[in-house]
N, C-alpha and C positions, 0 to 999 in steps of 0.2 A: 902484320901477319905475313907467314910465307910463302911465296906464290910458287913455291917448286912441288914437281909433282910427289909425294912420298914416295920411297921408294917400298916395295912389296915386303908384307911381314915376314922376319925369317921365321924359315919351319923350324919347328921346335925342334928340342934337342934330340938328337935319335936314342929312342927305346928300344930295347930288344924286345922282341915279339916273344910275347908269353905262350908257353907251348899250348895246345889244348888239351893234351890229358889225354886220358880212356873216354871213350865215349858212356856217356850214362847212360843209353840204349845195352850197352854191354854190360855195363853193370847193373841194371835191371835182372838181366838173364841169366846172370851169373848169380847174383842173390835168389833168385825163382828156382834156380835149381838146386842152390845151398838147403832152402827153404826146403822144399819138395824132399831133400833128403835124409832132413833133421825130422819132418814129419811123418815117412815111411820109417827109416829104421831105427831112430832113435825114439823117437814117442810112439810109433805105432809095436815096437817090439812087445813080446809074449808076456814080459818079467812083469811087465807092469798091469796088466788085466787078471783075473781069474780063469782060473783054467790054460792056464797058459799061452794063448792066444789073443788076437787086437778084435776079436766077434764078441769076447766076454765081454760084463762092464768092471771098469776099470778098478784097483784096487783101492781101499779105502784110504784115503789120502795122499795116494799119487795122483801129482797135476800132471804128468807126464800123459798118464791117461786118457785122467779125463777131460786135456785138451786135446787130445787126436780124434774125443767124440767129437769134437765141435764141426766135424766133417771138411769136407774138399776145402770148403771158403777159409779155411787154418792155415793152409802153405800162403793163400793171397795173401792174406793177413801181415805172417810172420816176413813177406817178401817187404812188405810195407816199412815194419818195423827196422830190419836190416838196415836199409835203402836211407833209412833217416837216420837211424846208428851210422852207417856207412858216409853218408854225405857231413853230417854233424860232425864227426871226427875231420875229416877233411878241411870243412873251413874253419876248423878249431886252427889247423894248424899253417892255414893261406891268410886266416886273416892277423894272426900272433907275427904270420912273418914279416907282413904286411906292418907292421907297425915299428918295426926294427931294429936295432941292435941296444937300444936304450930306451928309457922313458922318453915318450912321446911330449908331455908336457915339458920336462926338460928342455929337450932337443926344443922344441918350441921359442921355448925363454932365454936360450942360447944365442937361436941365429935372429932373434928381434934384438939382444944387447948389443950382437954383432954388427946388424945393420944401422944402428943406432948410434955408434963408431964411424958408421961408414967401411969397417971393417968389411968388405968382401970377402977377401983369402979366408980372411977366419969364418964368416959363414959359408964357404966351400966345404971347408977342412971337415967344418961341422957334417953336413950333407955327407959326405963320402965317409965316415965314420957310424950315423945311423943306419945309410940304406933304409928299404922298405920304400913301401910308396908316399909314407908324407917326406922319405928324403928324398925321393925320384922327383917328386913333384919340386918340392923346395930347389931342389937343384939346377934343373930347369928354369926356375922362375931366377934364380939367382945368375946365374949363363948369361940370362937375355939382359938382366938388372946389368951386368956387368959389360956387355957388347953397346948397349945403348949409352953407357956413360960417354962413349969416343964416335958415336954416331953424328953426325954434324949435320944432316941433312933435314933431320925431322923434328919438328917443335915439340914441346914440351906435352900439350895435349894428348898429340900423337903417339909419342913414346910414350904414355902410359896406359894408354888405350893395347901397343903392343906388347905391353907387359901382361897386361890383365887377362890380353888373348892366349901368351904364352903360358898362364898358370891355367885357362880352363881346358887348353889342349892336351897339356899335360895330365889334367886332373882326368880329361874324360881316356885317354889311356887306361889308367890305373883303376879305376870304377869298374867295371865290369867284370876286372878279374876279382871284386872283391865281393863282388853282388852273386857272381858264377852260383847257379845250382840254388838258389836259395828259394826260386821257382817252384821246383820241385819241391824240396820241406814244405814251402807255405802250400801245397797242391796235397799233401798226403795229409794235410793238416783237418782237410774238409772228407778228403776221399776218405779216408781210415774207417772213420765213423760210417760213413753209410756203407761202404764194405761189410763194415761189423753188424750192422742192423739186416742187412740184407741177408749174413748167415743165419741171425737168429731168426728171422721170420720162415727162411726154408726148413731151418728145425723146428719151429711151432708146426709149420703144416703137417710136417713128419708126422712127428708125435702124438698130433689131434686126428690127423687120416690112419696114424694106427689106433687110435682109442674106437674112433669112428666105425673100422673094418672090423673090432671086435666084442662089434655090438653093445660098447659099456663095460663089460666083463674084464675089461684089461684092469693091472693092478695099480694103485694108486700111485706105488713107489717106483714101479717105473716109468709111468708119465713123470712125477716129480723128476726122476733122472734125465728124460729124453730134455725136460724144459731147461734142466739144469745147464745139460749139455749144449743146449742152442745159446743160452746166455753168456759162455765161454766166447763165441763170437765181440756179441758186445763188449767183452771186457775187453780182448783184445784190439778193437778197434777204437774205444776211449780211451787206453793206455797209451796207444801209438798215437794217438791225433793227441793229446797233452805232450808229450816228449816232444812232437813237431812244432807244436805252438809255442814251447819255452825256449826250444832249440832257434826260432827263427825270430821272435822278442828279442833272445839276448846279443844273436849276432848282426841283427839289421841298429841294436843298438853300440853297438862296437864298430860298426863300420858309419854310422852318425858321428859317433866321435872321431874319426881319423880325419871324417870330412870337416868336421866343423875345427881340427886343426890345421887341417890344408887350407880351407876360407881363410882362418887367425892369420897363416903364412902369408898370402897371400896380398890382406888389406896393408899387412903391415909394411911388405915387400915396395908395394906400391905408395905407402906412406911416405916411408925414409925414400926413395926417388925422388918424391916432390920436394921434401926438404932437403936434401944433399946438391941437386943437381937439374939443371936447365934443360 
């Protein structure tokens, strides 16, 4: 056994720092006002109620209407919904990039026959031809596979140990830009819903305290409408909380599989070292 001291793990390969974007504080506020604008003059306009005004009830069978009855809680709502349109398109297109210029399983089965070889350059060649982050990561992890083969100081145990280091330093770069925002969806995903319940129960009050103030007398079809209108809430707030829920299933499972090709990368990286090399 070797009684020298190791020398200190090289820092991994340098990444470029991913930028952070617009702030999602600002794009809250900026959707809150899209919102707020689409529900003042495009659904609150004249065309679509009777009498030509947003006081009438709505016409028969514009939704336009008679979702602006659904009162104030409507812009929240619709902010809601943006916000997950908004973010969902986003990581459609950080995490598509994130996977990189070819099939990922490929790219996979490529640089294991490569190393399999013993071929380096060619699982290089491979890496700088995917890009993305399973080829940032791969690339990295191939760097260090490559530096440790002419390292003469450090036993075999060692160098695999700093191989292992160099693929989850890398890995833990890449992760977070691919997790970014996802927070959020799975947070609108609960919130939506009681948003939406919380409209309808301010319009039941509505509704019942005007049935209430008119002593009974009020007419039946327009309680049916006031209740109608308060339910508008809920639907919107069921609608948005399901898009959030399918939106953040399918991308925490797309970013499962990049990792569980970055792990594949990885053991196998660390495989072929122990069999090619001391």
């Amino acid at each position: 056994m070797s009684t020298q001291q190791p020398k200190p793990a090289a820092k991994p390969a340098a990444t470029e720092k991913k930028s952070g974007g617009i702030s999602a504080g600002l794009i809250l506020i900026v959707l809150f006002a899209i919102a707020i604008a689409i529900y003042t003059f495009v659904m609150g306009d004249g065309s679509h109620f009777e009498g030509g005004t947003n006081e009438g009830h709505p016409l028969p069978g514009d939704y336009f209407g008679v979702v602006y009855k659904g009162g104030v809680i409507v812009p929240v709502l619709m902010t809601c919904f943006l916000t997950a349109l908004t973010f969902s398109i986003e990581r459609l297109f950080t995490i598509g990039k994130a996977k990189g210029t070819g099939d990922v399983n490929a790219f996979v089965r490529s640089v294991q026959a490569a190393l399999d070889k013993d071929d380096v350059e060619g699982a290089l060649k491979a890496c700088d031809k995917q890009k993305g982050s399973v080829g940032n990561v791969t690339l990295a992890a191939i760097k260090k596979y490559k530096a440790l083969t002419s390292e003469k100081s450090l036993d075999k145990e060692q160098k695999l140990a700093a191989l292992s280091k160099e693929v989850e330093e890398a890995t833990s770069l890449e992760l977070p830009m691919l997790e970014k925002n996802l927070t959020i969806i799975a947070t609108l995903a609960s919130v939506s819903t009681l948003i939406g319940l919380l409209g309808t129960v301010v319009g039941m009050i509505k509704a019942f305290a005007s049935l209430g103030n008119s002593g009974g007398s009020t007419d039946s079809s327009a309680l049916a409408n006031g209740i109608s209108e308060a339910l508008i809430n809920t639907a919107l707030g069921i609608g948005t909380s399901a898009i959030c829920i399918i939106a953040y299933n399918v991308f925490t499972a797309k970013i499962d599989e990049l990792t569980y090709s970055i792990d594949e990368i990885g053991l196998s990286v660390n495989q072929n070292y122990a069999t090619h090399h001391n």
